[in-house]
Each structure stands twice: as C-alpha cells, then as structure tokens.
PQR file of N, CA, C, O and H, with PARSE charges and radii, in Angstrom:
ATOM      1  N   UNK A   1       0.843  -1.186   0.000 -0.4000 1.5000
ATOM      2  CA  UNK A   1       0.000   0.000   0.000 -0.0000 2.0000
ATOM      3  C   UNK A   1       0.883   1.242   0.000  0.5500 1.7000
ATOM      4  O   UNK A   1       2.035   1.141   0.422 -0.5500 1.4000
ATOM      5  N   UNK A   2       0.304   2.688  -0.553 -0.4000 1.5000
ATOM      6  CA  UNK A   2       1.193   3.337  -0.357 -0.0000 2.0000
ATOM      7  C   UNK A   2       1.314   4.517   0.724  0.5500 1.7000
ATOM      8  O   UNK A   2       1.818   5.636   0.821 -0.5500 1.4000
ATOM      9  H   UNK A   2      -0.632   2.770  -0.896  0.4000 1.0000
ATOM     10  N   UNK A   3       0.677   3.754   1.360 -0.4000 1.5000
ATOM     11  CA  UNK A   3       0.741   5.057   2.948 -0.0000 2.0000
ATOM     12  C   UNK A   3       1.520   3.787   3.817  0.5500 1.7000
ATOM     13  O   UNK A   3       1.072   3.658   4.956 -0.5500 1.4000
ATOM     14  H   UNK A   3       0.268   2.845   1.281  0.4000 1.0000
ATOM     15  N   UNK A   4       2.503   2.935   3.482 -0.4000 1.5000
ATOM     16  CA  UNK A   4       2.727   2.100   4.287 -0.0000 2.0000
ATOM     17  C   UNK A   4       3.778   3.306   6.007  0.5500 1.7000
ATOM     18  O   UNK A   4       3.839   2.916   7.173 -0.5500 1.4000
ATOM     19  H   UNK A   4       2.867   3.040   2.557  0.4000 1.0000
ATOM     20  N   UNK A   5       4.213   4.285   5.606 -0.4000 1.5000
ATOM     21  CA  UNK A   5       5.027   4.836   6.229 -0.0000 2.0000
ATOM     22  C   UNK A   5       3.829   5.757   6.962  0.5500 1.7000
ATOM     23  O   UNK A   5       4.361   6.073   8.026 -0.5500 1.4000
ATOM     24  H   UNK A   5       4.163   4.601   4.659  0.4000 1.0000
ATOM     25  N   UNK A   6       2.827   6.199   6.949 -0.4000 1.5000
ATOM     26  CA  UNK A   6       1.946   7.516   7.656 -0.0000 2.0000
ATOM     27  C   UNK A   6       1.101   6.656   8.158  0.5500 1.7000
ATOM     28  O   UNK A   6       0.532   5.653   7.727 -0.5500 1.4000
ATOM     29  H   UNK A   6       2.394   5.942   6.085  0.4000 1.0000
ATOM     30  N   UNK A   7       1.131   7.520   9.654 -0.4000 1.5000
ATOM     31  CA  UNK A   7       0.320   7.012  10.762 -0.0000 2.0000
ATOM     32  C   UNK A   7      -0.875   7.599  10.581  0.5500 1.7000
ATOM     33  O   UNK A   7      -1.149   8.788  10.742 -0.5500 1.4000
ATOM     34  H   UNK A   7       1.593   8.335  10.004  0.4000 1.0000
ATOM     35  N   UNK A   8      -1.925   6.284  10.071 -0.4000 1.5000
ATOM     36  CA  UNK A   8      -3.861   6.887   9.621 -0.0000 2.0000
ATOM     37  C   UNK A   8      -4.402   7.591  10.843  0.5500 1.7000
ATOM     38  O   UNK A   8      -5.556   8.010  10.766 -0.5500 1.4000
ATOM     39  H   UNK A   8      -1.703   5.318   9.940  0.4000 1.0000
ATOM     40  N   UNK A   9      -3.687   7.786  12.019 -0.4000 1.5000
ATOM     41  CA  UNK A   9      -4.802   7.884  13.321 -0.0000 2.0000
ATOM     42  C   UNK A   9      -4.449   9.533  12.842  0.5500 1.7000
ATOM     43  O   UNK A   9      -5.382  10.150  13.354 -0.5500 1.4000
ATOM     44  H   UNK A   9      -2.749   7.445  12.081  0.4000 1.0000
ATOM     45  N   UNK A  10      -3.639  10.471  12.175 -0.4000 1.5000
ATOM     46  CA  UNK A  10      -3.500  11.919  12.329 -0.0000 2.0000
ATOM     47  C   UNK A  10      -4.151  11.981  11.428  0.5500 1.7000
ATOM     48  O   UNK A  10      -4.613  13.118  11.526 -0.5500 1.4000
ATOM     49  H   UNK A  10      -2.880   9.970  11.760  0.4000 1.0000
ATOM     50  N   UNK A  11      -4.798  11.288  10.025 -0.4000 1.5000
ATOM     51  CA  UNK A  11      -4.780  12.223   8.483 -0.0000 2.0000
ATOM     52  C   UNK A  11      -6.226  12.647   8.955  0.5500 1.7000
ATOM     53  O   UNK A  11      -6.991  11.922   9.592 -0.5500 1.4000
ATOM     54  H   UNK A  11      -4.423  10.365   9.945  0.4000 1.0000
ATOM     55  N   UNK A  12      -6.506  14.098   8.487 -0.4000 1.5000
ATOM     56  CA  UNK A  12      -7.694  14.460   7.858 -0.0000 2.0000
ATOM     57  C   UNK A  12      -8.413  14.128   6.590  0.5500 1.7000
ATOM     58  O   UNK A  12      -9.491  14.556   6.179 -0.5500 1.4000
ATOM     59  H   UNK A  12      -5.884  14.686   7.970  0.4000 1.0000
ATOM     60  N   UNK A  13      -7.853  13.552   6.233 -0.4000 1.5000
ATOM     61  CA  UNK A  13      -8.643  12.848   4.727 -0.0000 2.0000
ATOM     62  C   UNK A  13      -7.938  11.706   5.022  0.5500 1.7000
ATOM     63  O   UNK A  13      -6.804  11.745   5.499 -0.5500 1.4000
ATOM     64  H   UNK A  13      -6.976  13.204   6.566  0.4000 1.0000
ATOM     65  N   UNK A  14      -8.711  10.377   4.693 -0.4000 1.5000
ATOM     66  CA  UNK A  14      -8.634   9.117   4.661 -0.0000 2.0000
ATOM     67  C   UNK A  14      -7.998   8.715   3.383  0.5500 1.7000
ATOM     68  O   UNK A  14      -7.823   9.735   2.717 -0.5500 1.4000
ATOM     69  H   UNK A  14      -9.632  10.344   4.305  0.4000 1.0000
ATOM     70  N   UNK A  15      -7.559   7.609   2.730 -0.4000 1.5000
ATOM     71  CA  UNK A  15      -7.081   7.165   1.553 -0.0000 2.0000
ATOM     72  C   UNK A  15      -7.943   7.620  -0.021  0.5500 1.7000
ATOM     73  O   UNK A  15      -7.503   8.039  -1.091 -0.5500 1.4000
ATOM     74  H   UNK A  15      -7.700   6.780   3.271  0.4000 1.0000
ATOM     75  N   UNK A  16      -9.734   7.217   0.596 -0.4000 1.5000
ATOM     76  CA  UNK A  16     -10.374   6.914  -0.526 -0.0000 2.0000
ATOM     77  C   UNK A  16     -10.691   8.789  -0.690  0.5500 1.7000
ATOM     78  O   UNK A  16     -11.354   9.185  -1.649 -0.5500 1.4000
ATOM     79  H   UNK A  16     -10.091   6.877   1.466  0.4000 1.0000
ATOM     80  N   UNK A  17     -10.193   9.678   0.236 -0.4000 1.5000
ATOM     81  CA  UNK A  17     -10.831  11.403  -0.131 -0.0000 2.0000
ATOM     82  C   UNK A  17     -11.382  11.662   0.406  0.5500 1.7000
ATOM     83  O   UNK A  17     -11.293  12.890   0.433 -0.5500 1.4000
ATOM     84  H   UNK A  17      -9.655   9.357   1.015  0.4000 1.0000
ATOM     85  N   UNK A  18     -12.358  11.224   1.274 -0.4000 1.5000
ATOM     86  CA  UNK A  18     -13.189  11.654   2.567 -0.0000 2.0000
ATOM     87  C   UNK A  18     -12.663  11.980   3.632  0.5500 1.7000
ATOM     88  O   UNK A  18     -11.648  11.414   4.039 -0.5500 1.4000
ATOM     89  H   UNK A  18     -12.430  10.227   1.251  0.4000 1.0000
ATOM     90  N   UNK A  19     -13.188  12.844   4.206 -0.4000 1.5000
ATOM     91  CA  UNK A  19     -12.694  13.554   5.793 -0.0000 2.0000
ATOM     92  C   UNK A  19     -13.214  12.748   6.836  0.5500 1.7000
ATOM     93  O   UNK A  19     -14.334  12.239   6.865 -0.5500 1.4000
ATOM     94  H   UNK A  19     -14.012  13.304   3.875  0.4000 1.0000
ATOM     95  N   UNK A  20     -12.285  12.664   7.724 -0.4000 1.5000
ATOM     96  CA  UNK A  20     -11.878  11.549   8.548 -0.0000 2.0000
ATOM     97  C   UNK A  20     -12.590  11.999   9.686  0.5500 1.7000
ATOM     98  O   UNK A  20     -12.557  13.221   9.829 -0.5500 1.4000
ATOM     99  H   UNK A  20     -11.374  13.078   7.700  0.4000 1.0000
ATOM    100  N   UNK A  21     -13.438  11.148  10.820 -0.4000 1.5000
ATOM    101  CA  UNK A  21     -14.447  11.432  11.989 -0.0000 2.0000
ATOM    102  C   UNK A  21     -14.308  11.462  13.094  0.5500 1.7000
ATOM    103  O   UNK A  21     -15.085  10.512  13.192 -0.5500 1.4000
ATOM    104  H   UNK A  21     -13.465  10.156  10.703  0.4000 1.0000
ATOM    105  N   UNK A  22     -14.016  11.675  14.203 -0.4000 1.5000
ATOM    106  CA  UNK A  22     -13.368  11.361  15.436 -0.0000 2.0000
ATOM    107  C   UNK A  22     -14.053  10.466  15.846  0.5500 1.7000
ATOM    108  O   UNK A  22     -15.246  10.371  15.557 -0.5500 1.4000
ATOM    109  H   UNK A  22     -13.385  12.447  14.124  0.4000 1.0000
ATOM    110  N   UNK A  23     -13.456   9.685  16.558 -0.4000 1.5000
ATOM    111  CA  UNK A  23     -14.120   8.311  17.280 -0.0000 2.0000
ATOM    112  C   UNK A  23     -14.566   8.924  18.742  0.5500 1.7000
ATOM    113  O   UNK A  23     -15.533   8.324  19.211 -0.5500 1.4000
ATOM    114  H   UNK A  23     -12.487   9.763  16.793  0.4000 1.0000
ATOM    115  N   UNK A  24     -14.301   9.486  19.169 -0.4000 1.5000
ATOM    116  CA  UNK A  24     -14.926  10.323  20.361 -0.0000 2.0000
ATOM    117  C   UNK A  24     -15.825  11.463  20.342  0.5500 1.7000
ATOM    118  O   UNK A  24     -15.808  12.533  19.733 -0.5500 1.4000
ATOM    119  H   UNK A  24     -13.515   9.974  18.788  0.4000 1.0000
ATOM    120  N   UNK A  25     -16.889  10.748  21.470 -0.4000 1.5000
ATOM    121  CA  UNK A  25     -17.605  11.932  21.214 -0.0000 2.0000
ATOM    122  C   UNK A  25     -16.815  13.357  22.205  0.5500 1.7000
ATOM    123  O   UNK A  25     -15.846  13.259  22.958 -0.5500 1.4000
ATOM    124  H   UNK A  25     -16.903   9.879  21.964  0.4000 1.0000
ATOM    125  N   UNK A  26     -17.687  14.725  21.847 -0.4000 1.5000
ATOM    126  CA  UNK A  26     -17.117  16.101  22.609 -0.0000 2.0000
ATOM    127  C   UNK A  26     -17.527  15.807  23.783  0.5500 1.7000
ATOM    128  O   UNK A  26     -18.431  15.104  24.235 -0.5500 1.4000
ATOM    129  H   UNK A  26     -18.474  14.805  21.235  0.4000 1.0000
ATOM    130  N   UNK A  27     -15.953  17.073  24.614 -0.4000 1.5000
ATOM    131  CA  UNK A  27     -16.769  16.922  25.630 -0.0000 2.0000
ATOM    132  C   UNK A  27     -17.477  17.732  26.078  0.5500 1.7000
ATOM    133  O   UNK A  27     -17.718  18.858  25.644 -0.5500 1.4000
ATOM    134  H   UNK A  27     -15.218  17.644  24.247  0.4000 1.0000
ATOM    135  N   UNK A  28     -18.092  16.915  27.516 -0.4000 1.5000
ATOM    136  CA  UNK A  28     -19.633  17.889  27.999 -0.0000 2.0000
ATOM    137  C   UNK A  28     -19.335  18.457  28.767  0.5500 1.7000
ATOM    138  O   UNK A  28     -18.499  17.977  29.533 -0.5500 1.4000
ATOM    139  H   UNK A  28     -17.897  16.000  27.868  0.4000 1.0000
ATOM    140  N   UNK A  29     -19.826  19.743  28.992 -0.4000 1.5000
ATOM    141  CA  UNK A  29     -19.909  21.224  29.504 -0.0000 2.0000
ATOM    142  C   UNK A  29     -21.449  21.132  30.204  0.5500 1.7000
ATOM    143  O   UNK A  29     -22.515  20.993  29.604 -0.5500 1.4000
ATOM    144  H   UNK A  29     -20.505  20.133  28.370  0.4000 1.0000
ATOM    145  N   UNK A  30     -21.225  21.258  31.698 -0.4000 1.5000
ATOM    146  CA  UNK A  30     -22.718  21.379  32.348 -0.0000 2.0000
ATOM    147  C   UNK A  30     -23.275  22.954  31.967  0.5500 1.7000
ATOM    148  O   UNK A  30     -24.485  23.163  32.056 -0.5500 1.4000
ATOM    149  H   UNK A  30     -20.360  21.371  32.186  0.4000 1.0000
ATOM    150  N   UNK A  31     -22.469  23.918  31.594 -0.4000 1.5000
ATOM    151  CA  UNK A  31     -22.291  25.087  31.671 -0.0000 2.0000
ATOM    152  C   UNK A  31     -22.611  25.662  29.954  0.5500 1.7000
ATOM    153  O   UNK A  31     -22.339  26.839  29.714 -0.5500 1.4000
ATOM    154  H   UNK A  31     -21.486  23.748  31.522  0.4000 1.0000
ATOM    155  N   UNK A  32     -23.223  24.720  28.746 -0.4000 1.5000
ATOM    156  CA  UNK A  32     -22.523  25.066  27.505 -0.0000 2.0000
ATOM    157  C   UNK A  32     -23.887  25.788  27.053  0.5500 1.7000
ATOM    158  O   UNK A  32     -25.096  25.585  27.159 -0.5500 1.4000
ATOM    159  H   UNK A  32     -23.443  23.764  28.940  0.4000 1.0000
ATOM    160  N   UNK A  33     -22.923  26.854  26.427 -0.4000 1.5000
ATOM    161  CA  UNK A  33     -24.074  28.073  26.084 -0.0000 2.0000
ATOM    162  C   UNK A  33     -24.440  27.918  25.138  0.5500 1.7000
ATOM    163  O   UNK A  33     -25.511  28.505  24.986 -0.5500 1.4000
ATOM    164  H   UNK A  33     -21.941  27.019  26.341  0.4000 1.0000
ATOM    165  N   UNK A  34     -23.860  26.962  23.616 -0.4000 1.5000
ATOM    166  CA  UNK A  34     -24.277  26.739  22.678 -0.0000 2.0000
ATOM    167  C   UNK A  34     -25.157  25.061  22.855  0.5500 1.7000
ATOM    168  O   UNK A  34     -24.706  24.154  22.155 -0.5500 1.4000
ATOM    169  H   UNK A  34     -22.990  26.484  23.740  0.4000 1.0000
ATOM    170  N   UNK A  35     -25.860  24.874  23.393 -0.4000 1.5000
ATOM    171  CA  UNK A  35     -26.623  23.799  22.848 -0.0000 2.0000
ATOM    172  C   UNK A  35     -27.638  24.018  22.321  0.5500 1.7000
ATOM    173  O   UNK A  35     -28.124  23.335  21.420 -0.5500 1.4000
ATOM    174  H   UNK A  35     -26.226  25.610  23.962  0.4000 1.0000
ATOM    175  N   UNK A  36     -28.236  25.268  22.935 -0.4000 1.5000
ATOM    176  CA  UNK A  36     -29.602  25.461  22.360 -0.0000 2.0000
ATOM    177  C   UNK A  36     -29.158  26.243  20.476  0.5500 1.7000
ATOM    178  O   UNK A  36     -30.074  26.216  19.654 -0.5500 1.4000
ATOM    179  H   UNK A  36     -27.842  25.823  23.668  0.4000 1.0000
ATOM    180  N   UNK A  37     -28.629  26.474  20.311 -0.4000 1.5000
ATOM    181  CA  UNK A  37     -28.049  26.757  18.492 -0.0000 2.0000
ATOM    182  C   UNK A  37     -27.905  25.142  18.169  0.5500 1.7000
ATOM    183  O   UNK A  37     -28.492  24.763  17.155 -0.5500 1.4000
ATOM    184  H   UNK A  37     -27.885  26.496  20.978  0.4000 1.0000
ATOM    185  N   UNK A  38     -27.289  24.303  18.820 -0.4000 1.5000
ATOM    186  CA  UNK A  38     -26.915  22.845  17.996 -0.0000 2.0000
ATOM    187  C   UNK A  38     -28.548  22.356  18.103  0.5500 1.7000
ATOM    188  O   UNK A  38     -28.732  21.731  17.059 -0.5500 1.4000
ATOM    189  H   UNK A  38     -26.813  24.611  19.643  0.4000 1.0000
ATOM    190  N   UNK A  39     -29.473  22.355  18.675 -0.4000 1.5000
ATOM    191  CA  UNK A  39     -30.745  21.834  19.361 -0.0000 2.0000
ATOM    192  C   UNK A  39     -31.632  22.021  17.779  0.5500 1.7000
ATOM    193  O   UNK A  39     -32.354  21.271  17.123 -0.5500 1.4000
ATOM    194  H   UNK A  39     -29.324  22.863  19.524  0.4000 1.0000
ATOM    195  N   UNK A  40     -31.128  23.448  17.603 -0.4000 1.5000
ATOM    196  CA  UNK A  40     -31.906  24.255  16.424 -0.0000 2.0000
ATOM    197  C   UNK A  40     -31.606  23.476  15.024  0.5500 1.7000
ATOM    198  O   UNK A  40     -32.491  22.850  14.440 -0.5500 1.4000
ATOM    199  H   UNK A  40     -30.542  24.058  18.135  0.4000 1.0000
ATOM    200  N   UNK A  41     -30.428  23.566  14.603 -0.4000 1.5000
ATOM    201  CA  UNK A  41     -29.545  23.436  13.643 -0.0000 2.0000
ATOM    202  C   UNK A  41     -30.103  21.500  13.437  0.5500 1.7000
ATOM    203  O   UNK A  41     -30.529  20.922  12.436 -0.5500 1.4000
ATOM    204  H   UNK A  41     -29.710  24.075  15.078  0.4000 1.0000
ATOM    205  N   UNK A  42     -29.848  20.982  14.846 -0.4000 1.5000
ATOM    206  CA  UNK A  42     -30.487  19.287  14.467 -0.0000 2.0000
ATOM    207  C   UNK A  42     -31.912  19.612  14.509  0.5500 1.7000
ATOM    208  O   UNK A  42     -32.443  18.664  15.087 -0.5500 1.4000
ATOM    209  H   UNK A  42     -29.502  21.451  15.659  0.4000 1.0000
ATOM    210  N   UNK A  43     -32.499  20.183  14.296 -0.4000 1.5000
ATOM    211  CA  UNK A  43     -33.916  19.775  14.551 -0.0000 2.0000
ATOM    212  C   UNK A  43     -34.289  20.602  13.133  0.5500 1.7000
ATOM    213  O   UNK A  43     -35.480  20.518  12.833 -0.5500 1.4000
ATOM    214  H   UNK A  43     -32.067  20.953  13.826  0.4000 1.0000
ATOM    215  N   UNK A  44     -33.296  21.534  12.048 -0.4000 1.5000
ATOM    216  CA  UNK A  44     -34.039  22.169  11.327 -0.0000 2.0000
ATOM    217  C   UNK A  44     -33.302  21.058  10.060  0.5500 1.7000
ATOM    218  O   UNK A  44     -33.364  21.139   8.833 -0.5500 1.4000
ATOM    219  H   UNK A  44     -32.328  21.603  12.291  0.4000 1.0000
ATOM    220  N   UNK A  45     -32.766  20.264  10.750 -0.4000 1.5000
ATOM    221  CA  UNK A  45     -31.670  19.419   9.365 -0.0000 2.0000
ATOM    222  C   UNK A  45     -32.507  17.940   9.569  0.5500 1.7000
ATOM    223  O   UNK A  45     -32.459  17.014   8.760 -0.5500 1.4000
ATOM    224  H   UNK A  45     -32.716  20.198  11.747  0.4000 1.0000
ATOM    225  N   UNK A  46     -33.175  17.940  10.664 -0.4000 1.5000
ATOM    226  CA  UNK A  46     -33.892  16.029  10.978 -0.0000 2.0000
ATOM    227  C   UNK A  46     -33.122  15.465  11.405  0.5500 1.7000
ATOM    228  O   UNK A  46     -33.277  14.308  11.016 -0.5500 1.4000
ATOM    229  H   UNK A  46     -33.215  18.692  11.322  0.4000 1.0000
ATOM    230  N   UNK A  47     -32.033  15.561  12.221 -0.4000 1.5000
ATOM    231  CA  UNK A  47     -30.925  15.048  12.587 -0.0000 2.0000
ATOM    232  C   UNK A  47     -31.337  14.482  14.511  0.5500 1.7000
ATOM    233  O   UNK A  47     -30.453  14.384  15.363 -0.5500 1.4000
ATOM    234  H   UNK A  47     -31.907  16.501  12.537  0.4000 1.0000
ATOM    235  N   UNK A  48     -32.145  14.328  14.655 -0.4000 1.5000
ATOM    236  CA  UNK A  48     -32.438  14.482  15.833 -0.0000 2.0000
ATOM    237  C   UNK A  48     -33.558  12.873  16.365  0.5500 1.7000
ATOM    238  O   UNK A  48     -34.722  12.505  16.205 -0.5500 1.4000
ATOM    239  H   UNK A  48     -32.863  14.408  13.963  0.4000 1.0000
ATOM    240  N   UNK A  49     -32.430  12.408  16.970 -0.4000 1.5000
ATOM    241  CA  UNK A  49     -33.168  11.034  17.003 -0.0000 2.0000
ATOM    242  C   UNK A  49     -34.329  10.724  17.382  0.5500 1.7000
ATOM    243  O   UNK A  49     -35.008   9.965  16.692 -0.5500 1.4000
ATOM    244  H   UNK A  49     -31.484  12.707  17.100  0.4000 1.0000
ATOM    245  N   UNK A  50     -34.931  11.394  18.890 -0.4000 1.5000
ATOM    246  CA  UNK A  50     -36.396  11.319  19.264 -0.0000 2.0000
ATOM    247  C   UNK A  50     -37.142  12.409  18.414  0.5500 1.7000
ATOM    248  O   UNK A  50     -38.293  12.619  18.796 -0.5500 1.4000
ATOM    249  H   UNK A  50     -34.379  12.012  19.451  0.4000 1.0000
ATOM    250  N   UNK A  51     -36.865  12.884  17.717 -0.4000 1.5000
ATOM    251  CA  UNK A  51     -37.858  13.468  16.677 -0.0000 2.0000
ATOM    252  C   UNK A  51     -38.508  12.666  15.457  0.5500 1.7000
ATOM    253  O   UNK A  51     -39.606  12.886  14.945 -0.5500 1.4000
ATOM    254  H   UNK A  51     -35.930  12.713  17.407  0.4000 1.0000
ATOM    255  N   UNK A  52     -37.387  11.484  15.039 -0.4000 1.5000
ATOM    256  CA  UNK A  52     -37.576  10.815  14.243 -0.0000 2.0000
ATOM    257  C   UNK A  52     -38.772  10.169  14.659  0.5500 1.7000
ATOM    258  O   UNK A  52     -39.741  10.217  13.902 -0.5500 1.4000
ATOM    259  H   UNK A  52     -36.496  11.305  15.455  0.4000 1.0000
ATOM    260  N   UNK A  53     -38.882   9.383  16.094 -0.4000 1.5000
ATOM    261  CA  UNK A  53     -39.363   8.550  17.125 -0.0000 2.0000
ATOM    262  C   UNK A  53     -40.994   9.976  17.599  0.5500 1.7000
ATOM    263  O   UNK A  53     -41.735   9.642  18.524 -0.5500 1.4000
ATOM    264  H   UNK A  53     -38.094   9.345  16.710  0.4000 1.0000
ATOM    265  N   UNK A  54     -41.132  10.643  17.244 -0.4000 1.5000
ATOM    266  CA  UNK A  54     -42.216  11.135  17.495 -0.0000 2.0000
ATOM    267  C   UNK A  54     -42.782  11.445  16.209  0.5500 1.7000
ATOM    268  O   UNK A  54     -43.979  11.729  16.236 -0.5500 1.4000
ATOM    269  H   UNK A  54     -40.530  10.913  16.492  0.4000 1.0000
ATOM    270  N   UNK A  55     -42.192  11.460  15.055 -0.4000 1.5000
ATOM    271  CA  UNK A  55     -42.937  11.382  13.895 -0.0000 2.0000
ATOM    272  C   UNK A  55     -43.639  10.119  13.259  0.5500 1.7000
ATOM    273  O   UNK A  55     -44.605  10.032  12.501 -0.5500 1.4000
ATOM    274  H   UNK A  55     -41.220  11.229  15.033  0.4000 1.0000
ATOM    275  N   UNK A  56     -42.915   9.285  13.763 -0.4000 1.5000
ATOM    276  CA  UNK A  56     -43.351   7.996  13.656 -0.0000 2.0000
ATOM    277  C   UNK A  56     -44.541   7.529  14.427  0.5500 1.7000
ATOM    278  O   UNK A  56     -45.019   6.466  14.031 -0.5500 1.4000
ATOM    279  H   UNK A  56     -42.130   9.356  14.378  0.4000 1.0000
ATOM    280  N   UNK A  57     -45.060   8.047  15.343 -0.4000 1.5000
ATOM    281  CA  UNK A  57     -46.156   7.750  16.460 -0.0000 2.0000
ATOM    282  C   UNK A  57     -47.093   8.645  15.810  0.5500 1.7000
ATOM    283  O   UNK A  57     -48.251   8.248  15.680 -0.5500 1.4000
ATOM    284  H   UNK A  57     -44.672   8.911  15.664  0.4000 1.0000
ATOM    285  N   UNK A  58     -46.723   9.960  15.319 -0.4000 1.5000
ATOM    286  CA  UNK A  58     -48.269  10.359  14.651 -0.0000 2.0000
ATOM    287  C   UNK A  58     -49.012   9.593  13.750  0.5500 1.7000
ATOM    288  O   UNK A  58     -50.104   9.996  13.351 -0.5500 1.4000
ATOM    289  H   UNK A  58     -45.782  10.283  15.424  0.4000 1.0000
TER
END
C-alpha cells in the first residue's frame, strides 16, 4: 500500500478522499451556552433522534 510509512490515526482525509471522523464523542460542559443553536440546527436538518421517534407515532 502506499501510505505504508503515515500514521492513519493523524490524516484528515482518509485514503479513498473523505474527511476523517473522530471516534470520540465532545466533551460535555454542564455550563454550555451553545446547545440550544446545535438543538436548532439538528432539529431544522432532521438530525435528531427522538424526533424521528415522534414522527413515527403520529
């Protein structure tokens, strides 16, 4: 292969061109002033798992 020499755990792009994901999730802030913007942003994209789960029950 020819990345035999580069360590995959640093690249931002993977082999095949795609940008690479962290395996961890962020961390949590009891204190975080932005959730209610991320709250918005998943809920105006459908990204939001018990929303899925309440559309489904109507």
């Amino acid at each position: 292969m020819f990345l035999r020499n580069v360590n995959l755990e640093i690249l931002k792009i993977d082999p095949n061109g795609c940008q690479t994901k962290s395996a961890h999730p962020a961390r949590f802030s009891p204190d975080d002033i932005f959730s209610r913007h991320r709250l918005t942003l998943k809920r105006r994209f459908n990204l939001l798992k018990f929303s899925d789960m309440k559309r489904a029950e109507k």
